[in-house]
ChimeraX commands (.cxc) that place a marker at each C-alpha (Angstrom):
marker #1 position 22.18,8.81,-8.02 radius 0.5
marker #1 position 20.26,6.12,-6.20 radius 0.5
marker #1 position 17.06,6.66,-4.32 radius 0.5
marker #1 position 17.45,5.47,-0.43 radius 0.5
marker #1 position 13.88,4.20,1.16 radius 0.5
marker #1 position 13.53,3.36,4.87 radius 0.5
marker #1 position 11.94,0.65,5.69 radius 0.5
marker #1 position 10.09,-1.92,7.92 radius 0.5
marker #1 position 9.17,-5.89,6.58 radius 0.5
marker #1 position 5.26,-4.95,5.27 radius 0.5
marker #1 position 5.12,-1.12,6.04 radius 0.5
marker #1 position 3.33,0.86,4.11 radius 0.5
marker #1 position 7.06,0.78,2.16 radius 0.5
marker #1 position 6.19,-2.06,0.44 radius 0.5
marker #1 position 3.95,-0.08,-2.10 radius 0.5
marker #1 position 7.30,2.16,-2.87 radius 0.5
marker #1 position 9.17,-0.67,-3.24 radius 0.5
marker #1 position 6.94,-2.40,-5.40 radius 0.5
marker #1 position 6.57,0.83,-8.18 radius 0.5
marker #1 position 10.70,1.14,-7.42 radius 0.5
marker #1 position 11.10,-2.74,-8.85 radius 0.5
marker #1 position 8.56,-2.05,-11.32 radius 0.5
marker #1 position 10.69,1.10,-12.45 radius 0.5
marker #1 position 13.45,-0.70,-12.35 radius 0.5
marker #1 position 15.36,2.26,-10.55 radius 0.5
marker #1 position 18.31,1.94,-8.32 radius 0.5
marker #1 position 18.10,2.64,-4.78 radius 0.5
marker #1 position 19.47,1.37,-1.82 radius 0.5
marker #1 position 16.72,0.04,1.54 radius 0.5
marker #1 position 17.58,0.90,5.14 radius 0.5
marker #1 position 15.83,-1.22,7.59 radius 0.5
marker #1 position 14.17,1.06,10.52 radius 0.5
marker #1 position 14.03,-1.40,13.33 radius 0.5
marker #1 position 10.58,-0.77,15.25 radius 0.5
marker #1 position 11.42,-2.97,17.85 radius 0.5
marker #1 position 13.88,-0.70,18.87 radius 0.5
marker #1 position 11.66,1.88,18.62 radius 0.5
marker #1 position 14.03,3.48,15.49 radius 0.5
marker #1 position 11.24,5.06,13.22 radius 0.5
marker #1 position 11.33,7.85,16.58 radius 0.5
marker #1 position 14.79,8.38,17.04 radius 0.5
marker #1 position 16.11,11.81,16.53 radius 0.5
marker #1 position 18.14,10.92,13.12 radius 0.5
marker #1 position 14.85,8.84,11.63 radius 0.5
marker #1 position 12.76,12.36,12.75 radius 0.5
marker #1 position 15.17,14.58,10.35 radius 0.5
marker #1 position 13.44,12.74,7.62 radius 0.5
marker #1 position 9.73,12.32,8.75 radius 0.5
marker #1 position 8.95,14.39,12.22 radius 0.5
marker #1 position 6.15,12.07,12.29 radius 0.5
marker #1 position 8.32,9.03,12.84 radius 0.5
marker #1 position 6.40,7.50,10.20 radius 0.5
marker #1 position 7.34,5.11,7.09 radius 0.5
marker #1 position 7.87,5.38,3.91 radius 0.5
marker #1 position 10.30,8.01,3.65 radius 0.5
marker #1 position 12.25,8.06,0.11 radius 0.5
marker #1 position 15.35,9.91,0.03 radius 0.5
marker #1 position 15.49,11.22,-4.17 radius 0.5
marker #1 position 18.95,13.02,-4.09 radius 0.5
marker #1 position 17.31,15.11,-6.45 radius 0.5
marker #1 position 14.87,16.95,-4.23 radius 0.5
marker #1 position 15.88,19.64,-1.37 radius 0.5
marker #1 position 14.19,17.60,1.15 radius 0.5
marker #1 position 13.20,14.12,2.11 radius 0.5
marker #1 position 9.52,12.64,0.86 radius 0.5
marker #1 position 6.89,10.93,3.11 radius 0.5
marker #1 position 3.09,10.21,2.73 radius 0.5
marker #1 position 2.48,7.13,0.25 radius 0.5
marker #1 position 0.48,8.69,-2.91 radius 0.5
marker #1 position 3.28,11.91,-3.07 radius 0.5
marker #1 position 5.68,9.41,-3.16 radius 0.5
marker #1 position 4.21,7.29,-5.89 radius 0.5
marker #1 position 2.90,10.46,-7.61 radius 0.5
marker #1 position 6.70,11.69,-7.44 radius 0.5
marker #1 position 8.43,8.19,-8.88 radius 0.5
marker #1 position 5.60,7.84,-11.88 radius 0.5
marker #1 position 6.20,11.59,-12.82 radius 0.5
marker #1 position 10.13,11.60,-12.97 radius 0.5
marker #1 position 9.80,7.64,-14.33 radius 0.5
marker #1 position 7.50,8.41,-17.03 radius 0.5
marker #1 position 6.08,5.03,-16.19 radius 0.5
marker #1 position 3.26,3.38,-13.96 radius 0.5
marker #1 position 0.31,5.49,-14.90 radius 0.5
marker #1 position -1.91,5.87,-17.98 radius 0.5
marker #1 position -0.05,7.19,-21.09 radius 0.5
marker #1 position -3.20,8.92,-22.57 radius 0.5
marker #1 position -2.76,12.69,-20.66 radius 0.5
marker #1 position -6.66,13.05,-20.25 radius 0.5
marker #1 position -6.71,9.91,-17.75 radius 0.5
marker #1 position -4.66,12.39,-15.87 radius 0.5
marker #1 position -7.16,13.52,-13.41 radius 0.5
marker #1 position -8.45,9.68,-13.23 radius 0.5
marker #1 position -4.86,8.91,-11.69 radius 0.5
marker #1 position -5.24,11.18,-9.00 radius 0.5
marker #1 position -8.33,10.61,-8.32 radius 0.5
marker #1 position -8.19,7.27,-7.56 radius 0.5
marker #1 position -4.65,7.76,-6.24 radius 0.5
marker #1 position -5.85,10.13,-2.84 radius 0.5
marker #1 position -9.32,7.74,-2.88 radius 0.5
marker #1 position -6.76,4.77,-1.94 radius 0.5
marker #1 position -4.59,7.42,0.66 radius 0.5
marker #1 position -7.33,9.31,2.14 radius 0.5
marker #1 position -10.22,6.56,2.37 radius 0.5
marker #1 position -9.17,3.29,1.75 radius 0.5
marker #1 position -5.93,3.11,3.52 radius 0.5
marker #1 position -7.56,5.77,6.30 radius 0.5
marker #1 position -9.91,3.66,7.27 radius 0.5
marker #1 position -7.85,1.02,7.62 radius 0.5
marker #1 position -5.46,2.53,9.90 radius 0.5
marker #1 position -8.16,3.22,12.42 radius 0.5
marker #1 position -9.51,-0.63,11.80 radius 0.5
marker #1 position -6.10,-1.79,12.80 radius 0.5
marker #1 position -5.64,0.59,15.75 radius 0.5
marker #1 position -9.10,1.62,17.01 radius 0.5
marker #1 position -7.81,1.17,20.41 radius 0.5
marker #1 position -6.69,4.87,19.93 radius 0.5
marker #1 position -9.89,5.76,18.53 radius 0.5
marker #1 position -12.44,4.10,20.88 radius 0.5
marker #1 position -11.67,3.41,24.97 radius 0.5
marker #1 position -13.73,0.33,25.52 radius 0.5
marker #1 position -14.09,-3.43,24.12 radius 0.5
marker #1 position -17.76,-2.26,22.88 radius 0.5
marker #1 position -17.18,0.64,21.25 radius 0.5
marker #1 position -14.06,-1.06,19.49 radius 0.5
marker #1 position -16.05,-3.99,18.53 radius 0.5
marker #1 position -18.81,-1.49,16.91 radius 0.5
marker #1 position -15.98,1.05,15.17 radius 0.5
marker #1 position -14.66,-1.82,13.71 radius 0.5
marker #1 position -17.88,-3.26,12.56 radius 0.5
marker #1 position -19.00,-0.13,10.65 radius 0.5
marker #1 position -15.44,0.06,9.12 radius 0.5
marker #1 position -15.15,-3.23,7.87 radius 0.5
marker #1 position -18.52,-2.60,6.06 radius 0.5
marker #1 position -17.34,0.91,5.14 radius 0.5
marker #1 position -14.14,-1.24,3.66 radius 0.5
marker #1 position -15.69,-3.90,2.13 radius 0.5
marker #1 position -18.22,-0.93,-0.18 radius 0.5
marker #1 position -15.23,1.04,-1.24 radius 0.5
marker #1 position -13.66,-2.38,-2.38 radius 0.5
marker #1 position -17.02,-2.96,-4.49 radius 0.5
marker #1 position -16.59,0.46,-5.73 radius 0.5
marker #1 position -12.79,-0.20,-7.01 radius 0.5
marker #1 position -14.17,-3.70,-8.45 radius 0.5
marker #1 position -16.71,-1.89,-10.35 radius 0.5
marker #1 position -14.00,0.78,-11.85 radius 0.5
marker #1 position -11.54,-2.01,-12.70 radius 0.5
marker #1 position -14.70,-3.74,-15.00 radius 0.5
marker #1 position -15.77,-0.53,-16.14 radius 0.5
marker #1 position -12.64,0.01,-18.04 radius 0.5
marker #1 position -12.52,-3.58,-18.67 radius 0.5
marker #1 position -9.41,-4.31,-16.74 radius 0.5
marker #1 position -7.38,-5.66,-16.60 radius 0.5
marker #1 position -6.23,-2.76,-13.98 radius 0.5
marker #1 position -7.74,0.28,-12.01 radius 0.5
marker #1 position -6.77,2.42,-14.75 radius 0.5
marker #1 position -7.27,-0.25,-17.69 radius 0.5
marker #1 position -4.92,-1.53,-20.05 radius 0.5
marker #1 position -2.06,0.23,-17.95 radius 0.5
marker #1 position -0.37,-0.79,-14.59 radius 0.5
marker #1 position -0.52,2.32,-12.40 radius 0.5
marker #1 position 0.77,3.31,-8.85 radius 0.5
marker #1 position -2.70,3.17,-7.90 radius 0.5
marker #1 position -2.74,-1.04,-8.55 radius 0.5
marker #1 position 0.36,-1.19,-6.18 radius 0.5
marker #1 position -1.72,0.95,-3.62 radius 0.5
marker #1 position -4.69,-1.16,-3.71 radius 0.5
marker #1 position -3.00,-4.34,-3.75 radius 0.5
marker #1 position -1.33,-3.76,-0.23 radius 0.5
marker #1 position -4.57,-2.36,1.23 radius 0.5
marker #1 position -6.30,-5.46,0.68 radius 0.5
marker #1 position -3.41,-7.83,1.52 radius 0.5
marker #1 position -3.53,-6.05,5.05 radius 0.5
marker #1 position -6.98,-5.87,5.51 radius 0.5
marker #1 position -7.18,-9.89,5.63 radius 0.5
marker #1 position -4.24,-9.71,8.32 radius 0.5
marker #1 position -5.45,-7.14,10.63 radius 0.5
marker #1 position -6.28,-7.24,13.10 radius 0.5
marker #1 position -5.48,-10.27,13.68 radius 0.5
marker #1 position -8.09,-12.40,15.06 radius 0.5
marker #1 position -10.89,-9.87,13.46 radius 0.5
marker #1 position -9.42,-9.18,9.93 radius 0.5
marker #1 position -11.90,-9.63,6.87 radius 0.5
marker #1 position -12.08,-13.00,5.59 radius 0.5
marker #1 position -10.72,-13.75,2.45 radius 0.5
marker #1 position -13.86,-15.19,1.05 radius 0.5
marker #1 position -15.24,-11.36,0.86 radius 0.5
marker #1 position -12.46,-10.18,-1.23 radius 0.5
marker #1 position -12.88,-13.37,-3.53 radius 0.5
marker #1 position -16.28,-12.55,-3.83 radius 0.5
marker #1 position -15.41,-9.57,-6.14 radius 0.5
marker #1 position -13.63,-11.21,-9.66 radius 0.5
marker #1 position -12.44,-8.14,-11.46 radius 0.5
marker #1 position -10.18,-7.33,-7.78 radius 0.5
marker #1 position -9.36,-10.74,-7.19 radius 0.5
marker #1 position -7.90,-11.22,-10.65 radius 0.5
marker #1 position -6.19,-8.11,-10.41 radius 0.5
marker #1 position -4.62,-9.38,-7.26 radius 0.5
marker #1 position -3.76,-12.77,-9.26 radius 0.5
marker #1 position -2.43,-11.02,-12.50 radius 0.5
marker #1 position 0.06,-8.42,-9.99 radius 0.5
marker #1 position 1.15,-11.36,-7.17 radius 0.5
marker #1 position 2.69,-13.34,-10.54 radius 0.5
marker #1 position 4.78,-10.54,-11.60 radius 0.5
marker #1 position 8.71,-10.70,-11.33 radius 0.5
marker #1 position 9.46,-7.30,-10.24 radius 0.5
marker #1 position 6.14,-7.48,-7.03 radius 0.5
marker #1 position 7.56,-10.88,-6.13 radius 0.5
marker #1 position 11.30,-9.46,-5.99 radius 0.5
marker #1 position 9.63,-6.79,-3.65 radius 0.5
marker #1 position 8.50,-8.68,-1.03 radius 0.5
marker #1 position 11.42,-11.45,-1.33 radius 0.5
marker #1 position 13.39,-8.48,-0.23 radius 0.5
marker #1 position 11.38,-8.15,2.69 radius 0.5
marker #1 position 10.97,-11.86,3.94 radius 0.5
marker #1 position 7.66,-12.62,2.33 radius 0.5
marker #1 position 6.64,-15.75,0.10 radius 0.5
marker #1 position 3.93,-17.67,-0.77 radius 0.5
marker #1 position 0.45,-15.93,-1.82 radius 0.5
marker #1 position 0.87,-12.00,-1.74 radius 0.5
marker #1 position -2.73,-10.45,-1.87 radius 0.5
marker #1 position -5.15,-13.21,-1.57 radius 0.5
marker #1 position -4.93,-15.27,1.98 radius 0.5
marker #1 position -1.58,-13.85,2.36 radius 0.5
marker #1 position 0.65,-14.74,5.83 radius 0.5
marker #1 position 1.88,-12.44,7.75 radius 0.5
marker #1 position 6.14,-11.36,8.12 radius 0.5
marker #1 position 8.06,-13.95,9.23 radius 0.5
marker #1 position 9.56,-10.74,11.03 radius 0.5
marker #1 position 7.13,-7.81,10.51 radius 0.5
marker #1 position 8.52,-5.70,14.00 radius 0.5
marker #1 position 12.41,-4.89,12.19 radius 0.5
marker link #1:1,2 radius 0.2
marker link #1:2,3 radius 0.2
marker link #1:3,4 radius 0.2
marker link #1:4,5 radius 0.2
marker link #1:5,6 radius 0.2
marker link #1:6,7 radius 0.2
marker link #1:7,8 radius 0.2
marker link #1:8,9 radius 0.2
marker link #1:9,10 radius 0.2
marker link #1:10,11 radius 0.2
marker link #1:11,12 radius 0.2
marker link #1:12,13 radius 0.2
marker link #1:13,14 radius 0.2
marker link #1:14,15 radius 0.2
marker link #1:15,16 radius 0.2
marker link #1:16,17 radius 0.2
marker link #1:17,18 radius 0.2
marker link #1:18,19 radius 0.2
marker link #1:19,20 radius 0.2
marker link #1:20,21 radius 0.2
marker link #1:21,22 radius 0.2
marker link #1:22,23 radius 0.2
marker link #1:23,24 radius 0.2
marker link #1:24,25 radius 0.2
marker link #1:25,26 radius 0.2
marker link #1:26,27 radius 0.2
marker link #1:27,28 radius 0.2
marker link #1:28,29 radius 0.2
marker link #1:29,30 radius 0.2
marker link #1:30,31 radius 0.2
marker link #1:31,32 radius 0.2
marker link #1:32,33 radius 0.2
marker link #1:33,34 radius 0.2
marker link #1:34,35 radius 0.2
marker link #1:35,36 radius 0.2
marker link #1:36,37 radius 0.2
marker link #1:37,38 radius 0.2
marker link #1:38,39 radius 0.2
marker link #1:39,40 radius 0.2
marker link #1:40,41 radius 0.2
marker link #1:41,42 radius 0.2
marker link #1:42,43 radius 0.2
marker link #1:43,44 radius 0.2
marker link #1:44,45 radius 0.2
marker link #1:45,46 radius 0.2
marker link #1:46,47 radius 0.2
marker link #1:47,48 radius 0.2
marker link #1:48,49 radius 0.2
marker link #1:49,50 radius 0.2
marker link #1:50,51 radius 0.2
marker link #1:51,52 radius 0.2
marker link #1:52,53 radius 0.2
marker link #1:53,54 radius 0.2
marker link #1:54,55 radius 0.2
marker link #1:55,56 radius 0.2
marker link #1:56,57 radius 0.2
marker link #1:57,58 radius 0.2
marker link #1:58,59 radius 0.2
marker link #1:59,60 radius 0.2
marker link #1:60,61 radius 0.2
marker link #1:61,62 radius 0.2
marker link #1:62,63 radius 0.2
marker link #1:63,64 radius 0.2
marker link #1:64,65 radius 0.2
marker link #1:65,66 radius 0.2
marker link #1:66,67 radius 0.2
marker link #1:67,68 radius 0.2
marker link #1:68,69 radius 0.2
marker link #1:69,70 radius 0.2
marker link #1:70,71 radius 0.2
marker link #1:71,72 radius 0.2
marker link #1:72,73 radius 0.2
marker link #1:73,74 radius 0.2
marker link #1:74,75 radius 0.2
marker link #1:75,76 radius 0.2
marker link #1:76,77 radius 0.2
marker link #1:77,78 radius 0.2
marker link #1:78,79 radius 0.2
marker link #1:79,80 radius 0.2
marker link #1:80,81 radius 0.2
marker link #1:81,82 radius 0.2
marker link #1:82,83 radius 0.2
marker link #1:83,84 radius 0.2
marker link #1:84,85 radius 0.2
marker link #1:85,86 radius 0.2
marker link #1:86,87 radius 0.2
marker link #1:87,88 radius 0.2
marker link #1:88,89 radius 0.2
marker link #1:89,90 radius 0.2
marker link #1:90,91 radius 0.2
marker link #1:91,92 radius 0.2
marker link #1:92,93 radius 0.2
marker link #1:93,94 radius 0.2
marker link #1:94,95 radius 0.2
marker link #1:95,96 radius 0.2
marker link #1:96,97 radius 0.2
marker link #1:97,98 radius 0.2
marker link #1:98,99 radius 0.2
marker link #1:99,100 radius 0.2
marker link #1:100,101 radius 0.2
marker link #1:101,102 radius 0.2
marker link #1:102,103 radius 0.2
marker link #1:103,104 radius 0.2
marker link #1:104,105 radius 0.2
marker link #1:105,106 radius 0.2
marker link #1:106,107 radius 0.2
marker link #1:107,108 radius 0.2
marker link #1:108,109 radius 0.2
marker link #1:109,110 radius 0.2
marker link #1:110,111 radius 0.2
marker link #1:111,112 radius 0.2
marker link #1:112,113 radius 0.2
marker link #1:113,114 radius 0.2
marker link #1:114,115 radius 0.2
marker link #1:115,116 radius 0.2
marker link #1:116,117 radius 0.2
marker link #1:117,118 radius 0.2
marker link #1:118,119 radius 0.2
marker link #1:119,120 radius 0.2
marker link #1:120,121 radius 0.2
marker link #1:121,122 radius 0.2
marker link #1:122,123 radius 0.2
marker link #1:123,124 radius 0.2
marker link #1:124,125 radius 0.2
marker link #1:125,126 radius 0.2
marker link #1:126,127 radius 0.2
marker link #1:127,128 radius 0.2
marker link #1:128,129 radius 0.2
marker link #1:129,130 radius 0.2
marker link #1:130,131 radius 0.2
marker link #1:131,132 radius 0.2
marker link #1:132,133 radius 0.2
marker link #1:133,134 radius 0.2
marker link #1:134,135 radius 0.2
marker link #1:135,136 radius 0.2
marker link #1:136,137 radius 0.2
marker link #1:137,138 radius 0.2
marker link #1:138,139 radius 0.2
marker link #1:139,140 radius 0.2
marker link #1:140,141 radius 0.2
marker link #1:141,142 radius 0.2
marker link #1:142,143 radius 0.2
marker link #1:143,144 radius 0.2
marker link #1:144,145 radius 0.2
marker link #1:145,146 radius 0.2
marker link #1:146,147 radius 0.2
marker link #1:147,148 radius 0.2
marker link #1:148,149 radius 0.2
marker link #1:149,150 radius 0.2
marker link #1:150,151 radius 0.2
marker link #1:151,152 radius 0.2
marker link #1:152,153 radius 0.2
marker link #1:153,154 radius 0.2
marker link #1:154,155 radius 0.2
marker link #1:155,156 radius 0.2
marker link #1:156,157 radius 0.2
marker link #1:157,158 radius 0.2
marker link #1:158,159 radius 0.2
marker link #1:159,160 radius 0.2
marker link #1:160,161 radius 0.2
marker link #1:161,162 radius 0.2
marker link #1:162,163 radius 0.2
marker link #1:163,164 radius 0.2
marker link #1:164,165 radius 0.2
marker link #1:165,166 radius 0.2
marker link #1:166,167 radius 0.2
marker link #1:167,168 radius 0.2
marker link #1:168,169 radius 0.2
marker link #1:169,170 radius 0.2
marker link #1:170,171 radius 0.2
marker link #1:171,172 radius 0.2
marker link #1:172,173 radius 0.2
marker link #1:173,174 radius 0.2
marker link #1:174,175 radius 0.2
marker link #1:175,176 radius 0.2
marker link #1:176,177 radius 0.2
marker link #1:177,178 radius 0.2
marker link #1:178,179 radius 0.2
marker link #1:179,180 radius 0.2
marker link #1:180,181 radius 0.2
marker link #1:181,182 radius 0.2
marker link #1:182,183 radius 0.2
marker link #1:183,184 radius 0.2
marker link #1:184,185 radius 0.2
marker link #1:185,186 radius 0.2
marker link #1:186,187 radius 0.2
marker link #1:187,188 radius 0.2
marker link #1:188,189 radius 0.2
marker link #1:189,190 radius 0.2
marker link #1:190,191 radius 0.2
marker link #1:191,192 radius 0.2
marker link #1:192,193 radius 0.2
marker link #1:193,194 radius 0.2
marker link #1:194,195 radius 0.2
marker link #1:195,196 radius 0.2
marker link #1:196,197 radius 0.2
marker link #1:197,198 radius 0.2
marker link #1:198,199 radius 0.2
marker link #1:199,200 radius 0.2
marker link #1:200,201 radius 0.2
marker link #1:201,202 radius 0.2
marker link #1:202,203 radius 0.2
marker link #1:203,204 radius 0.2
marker link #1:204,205 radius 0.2
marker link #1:205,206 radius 0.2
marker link #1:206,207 radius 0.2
marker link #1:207,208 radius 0.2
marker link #1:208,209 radius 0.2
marker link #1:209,210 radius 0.2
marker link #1:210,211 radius 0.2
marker link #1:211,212 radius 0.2
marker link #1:212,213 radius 0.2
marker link #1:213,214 radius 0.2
marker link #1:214,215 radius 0.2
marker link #1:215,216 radius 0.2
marker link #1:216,217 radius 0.2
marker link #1:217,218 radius 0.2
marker link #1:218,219 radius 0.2
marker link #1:219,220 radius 0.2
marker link #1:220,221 radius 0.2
marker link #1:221,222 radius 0.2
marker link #1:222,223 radius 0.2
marker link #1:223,224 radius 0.2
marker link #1:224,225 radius 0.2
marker link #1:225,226 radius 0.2
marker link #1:226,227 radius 0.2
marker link #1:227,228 radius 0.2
marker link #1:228,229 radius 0.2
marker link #1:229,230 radius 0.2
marker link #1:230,231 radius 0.2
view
């Protein structure tokens, strides 16, 4: 049976959907409109009381899945695919799997919201300051992991739900917030990331993902924004 993944146009569902094209598994997208305030309607909140995306529905499992890395973590297990084949790297995976949800993509959340974190236009202005630079090491820290295994991915010689992860992260963090987003020129700066972006935003199956959210052109490096990222 056919997975089912809710959705919103460059949600944090676009990493699912990306490993789900890679897979090549069958499942069908709902669109969650957000404009409409959807993701915290009672039927979205049967599958994730936080009123959060993702949310995969594997008719396999007793309940619903949320939170990014479980998902990914899930789909590579039951897929056999999209992590490294050598069992000893195991621990590597999910290593650098929960670095990308709990750090990375954490601090991003509060760079792109830090309204919620911070209650005046200085204190925003600082958060945001010491995340970006908070950011912008952990991205030095991936770059150096990708050469010290000598590419041409996080994990080596083998594309891995983490790649997916990271890619998104750092297409976002040059969109948002808008107006104050890191510059491009920063993530160019680091080669082994860059071409990692490069070597990913050419393949068929990452290019099918976003086509079947609206989104062209260049994926992870200067990337535009939704043509309609609120449905």
């Amino acid at each position: 049976m056919a997975y089912t993944l809710f959705y919103s146009p460059d949600s944090a569902n676009i990493i699912v959907r990306m490993a789900l094209e890679e897979i090549g598994a069958d499942y069908e997208a709902l669109v969650v409109d957000r404009r409409a305030n959807a993701q915290r309607s009672p039927a979205f909140l049967k599958f994730n009381p936080q009123g959060l995306l993702p949310v995969l529905v594997d008719p396999a499992q007793d309940e619903p899945l949320f939170e990014t890395a479980a998902i990914l973590l899930h789909l590579a297990d039951q897929h056999s695919t999209l992590k490294p084949l050598d069992p000893r790297a195991r621990g590597r995976l999910l290593k650098w799997l929960f670095f990308l949800s709990n750090t990375l993509h954490a601090d991003l959340r509060i760079a792109f919201y830090t309204e919620r974190y911070a209650d005046s236009s200085e204190s925003i202005a600082a958060l945001r300051m010491r995340l970006r630079a908070r950011v912008m090491a952990q991205l030095a820290l991936l770059d150096a992991e990708i050469a010290r295994h000598d590419g041409p991915w996080l994990m080596g010689a083998e594309l891995s739900v983490c790649d997916v992860y990271l890619a998104a992260c750092v297409r976002w963090l040059q969109l948002y917030p808008r107006g104050d987003a890191i510059p491009t020129s920063a993530v160019q700066a680091l080669p082994r990331l860059s071409a990692l972006l490069q070597t990913l935003d050419a393949r068929p199956a990452v290019r099918k993902a976003f086509a079947a959210e609206g989104i062209s052109g260049s994926l992870f490096l200067d990337p535009e924004y939704p043509a309609n990222p609120a449905v």
